[in-house]
C-alpha positions as CSV (number, residue, x, y, z in Angstrom):
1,X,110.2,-51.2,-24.0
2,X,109.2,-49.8,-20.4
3,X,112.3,-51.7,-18.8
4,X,114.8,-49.9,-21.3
5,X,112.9,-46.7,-20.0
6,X,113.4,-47.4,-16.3
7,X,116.6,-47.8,-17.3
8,X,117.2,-44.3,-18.8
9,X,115.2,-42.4,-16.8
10,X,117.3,-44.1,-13.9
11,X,120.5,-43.4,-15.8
12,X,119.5,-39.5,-16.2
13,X,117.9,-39.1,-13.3
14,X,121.8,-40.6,-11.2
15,X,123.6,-38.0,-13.6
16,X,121.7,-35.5,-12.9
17,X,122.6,-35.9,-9.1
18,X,126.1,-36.5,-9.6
19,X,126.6,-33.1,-11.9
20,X,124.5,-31.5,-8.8
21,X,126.6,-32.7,-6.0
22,X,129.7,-32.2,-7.9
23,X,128.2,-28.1,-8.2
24,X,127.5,-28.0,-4.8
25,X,130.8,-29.5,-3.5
26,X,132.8,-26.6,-5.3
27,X,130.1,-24.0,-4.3
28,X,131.0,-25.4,-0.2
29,X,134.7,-24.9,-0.9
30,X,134.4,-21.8,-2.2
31,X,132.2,-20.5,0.6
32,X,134.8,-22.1,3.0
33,X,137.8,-20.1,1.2
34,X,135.7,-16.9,1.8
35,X,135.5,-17.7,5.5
36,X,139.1,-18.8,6.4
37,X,139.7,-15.2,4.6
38,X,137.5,-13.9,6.4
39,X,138.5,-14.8,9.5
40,X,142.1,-14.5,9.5
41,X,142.2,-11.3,7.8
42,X,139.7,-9.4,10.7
43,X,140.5,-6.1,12.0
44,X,141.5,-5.4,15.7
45,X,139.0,-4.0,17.5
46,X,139.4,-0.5,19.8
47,X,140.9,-2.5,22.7
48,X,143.7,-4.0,20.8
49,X,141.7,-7.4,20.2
50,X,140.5,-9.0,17.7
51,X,137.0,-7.6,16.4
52,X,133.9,-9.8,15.1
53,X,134.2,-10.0,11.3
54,X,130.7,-11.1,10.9
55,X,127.6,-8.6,11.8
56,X,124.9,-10.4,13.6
């Protein structure tokens, strides 16, 4: 009984981490859509450059 436990707990716990890595894959594609955006669609600055588009 407590190997066919192992077992599922095991099988669970490697799901779990698949559907979590999966979620955080599309999450770091998304966030690098937002910066390519970002970065190509920045304003000039007042001397004809090309401003910062982030404010830190």
């Amino acid at each position: 009984m407590a190997p066919l436990l192992i077992v599922l707990l095991l099988a669970l716990l490697l799901f779990g981490a698949g559907f979590a890595l999966k979620a955080l894959w599309i999450a770091a594609v998304v966030v690098l859509a937002f910066w390519l955006l970002g970065f190509l669609m920045r304003s000039t600055g007042a001397g004809g450059g090309r401003a910062r588009w982030y404010r830190w």
